[in-house]
N, C-alpha and C positions, 0 to 999 in steps of 0.2 A: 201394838204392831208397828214396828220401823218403815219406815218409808224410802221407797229405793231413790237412791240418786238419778235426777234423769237422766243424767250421764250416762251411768250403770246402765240404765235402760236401753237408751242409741247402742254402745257397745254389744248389749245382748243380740237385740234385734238385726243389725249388721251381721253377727255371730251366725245368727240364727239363718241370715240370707243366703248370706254365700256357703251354709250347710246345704240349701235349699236347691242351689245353681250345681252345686260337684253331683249332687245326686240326676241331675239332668246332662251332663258333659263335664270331661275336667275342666277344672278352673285353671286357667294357664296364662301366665303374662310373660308373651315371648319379649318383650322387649325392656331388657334389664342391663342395667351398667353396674358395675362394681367401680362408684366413682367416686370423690368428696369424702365423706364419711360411712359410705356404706361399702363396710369390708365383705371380704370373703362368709367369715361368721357372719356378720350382722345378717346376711340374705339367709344364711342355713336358716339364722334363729327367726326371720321373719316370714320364711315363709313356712315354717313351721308351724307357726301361730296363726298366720290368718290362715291358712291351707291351700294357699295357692302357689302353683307349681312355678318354676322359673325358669324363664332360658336367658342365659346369657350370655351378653355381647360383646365382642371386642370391634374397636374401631380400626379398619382396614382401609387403608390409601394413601394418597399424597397428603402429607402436612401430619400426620399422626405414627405414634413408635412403630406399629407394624405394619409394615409398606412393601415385604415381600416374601415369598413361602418360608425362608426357615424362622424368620419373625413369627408368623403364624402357627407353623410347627411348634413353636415354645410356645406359646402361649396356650395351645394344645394341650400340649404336653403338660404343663404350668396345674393344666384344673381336671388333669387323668383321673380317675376313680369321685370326683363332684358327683351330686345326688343332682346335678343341674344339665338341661340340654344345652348344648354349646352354640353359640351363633354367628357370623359374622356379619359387621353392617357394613357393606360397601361404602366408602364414601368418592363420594364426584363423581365423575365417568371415565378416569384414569384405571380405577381399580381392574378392570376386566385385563389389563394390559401386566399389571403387578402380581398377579397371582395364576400361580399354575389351575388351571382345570381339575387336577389329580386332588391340590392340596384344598382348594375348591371345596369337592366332593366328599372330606373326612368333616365338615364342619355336619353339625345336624341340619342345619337349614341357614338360607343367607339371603337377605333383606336389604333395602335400599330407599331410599327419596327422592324427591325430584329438589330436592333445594338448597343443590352445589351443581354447579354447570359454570361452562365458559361463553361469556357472552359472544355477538356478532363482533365488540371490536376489543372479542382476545381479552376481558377483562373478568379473572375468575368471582363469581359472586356467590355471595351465603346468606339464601333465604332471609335468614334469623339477626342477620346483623345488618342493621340502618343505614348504616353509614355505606353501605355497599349494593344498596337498592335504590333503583331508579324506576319512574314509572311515569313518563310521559305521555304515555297512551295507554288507558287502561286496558282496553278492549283487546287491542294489539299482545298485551301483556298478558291475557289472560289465552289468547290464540297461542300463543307460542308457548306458555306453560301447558298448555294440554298437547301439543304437539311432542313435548321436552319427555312429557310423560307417557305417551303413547312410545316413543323410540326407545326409552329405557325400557316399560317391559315389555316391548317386540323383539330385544336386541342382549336385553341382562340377562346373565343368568342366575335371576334371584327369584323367592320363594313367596314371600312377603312385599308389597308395598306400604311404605310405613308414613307418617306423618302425615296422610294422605289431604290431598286438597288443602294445604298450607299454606296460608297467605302474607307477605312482607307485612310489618304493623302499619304501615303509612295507606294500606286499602284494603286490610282485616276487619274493618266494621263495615263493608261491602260486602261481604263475605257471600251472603246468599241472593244479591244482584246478581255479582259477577260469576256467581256458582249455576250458572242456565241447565234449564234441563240437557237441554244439546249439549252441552259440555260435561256435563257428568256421565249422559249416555256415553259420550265418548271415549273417559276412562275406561269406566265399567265395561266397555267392550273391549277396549284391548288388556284388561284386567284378567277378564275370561277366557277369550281367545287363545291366551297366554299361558293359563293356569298360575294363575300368580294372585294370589291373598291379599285382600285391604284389610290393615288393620284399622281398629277402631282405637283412638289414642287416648287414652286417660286424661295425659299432662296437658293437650291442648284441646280437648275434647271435641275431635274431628274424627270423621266427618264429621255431617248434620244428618241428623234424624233423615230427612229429607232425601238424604245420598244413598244414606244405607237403605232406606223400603227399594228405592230403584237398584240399588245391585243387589239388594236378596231375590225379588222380583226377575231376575233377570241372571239369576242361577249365577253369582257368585260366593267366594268363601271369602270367609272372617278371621281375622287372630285378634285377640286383646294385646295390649302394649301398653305400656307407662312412659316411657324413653328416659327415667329419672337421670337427676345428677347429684342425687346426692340419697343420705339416708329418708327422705321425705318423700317416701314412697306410696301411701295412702292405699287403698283395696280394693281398683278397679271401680270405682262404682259409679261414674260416666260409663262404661263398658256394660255394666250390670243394667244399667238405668236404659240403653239403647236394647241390650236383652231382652229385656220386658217389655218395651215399648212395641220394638219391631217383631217381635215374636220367634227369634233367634232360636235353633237347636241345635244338638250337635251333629246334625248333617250339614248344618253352613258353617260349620266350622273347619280353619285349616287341619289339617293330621302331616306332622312332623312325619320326618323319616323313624327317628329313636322314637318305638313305643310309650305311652305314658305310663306311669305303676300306680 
């Protein structure tokens, strides 16, 4: 008798998991880019194969190609009759200014971060990139990112909070210092208040356990998200792994406008 490759074996067992999860809620990873190397097919074929659903996103705002409704309308237009739900991601806090309400409301659902804003002296910054983060006082930094994010979803009109609790690299091994209960109670209430979704993110694998028991606790919903850039998309399972842990169902999870099949 041959002996299976343990390989073979991870691959079943994963197979076998997220059989395990569609049977409890769909399996759905709203946050997908069609970016780098992963085409239009390449998503049909992957998400065929692992069996999870897809929404995907186009980037909407300042600095990126669609920046106002008939840009959006094509791009609409562009993925008509996709077996995929369609998304927009806000970017910055210009966007609510750049797109009409109407053409808004044709997307299935629309998403946002807290980590593009213009600083107090007018100086725009991006989370994720170094050279454009500053952080003299952390405390200070971390008052006013929760502030940042309380006014986006008191104020967006979006569906999803995405990247949630993301922290610049130069104070990300702080991560659950700077992450206080009082400040995560504090999303988490203007999350709910709101009707507005944290996702739980694959690629950075945020929140923390620790975030999410307090917003399931405290009656909010869920979306899974990857936010890839490329074909290096992997199957959720940071996502899967809080699932389990927190004891996640599909009543804390979001429910899109477009039905799922």
């Amino acid at each position: 008798m041959k002996t299976i490759p343990i390989i073979l074996c991870l691959i079943f067992l994963r197979t076998l998991g997220i059989a395990q999860v569609k049977a409890d809620f769909p399996l759905v990873d709203y946050h997908v880019h069609l970016k780098g190397d992963f085409t239009y097919e390449k998503a049909v074929e992957h998400s065929k194969k692992t069996g999870i659903k897809y929404g995907i996103a186009v980037n909407c705002g300042m600095g990126f190609p669609t920046q106002n409704d008939s840009a959006a309308l094509a791009w609409l237009d562009s993925m008509k009759g996709s077996p995929f739900m369609l998304a927009m991601q806000a970017e910055g806090r210009e966007w609510v200014k750049m797109f009409s309400p109407a053409v808004i409301a044709k997307f299935d659902y629309v998403f946002t971060d807290a980590m593009t804003y213009t600083d107090a002296n007018g100086k725009r910054v991006r989370l994720w990139i170094k050279e454009e983060v500053s952080v003299p006082d952390k405390q200070k930094f971390m008052d006013d990112l929760v502030n940042r994010i309380g006014k986006i979803l008191s104020t967006e009109p979006v569906n999803i909070y995405v990247n949630p609790t993301f922290l610049p690299e130069c104070i990300a091994h702080e991560y659950d210092k700077l992450w206080t209960r009082e400040r995560m109670l504090k999303v988490i209430e203007f999350a709910v208040k709101n009707h507005v979704a944290i996702e739980i993110n694959n690629r950075y694998r945020i929140p923390s356990e620790r975030f999410i028991v307090l917003a399931k606790k405290h009656g909010a919903k869920f979306a899974f998200g990857t936010n890839n850039t490329d074909s290096n998309m992997g199957d959720l399972d940071y996502c899967l792994l809080m699932k389990k842990k927190v004891g996640l169902t599909a009543s804390d999870m979001f429910a899109p406008k477009k039905k799922l099949k």
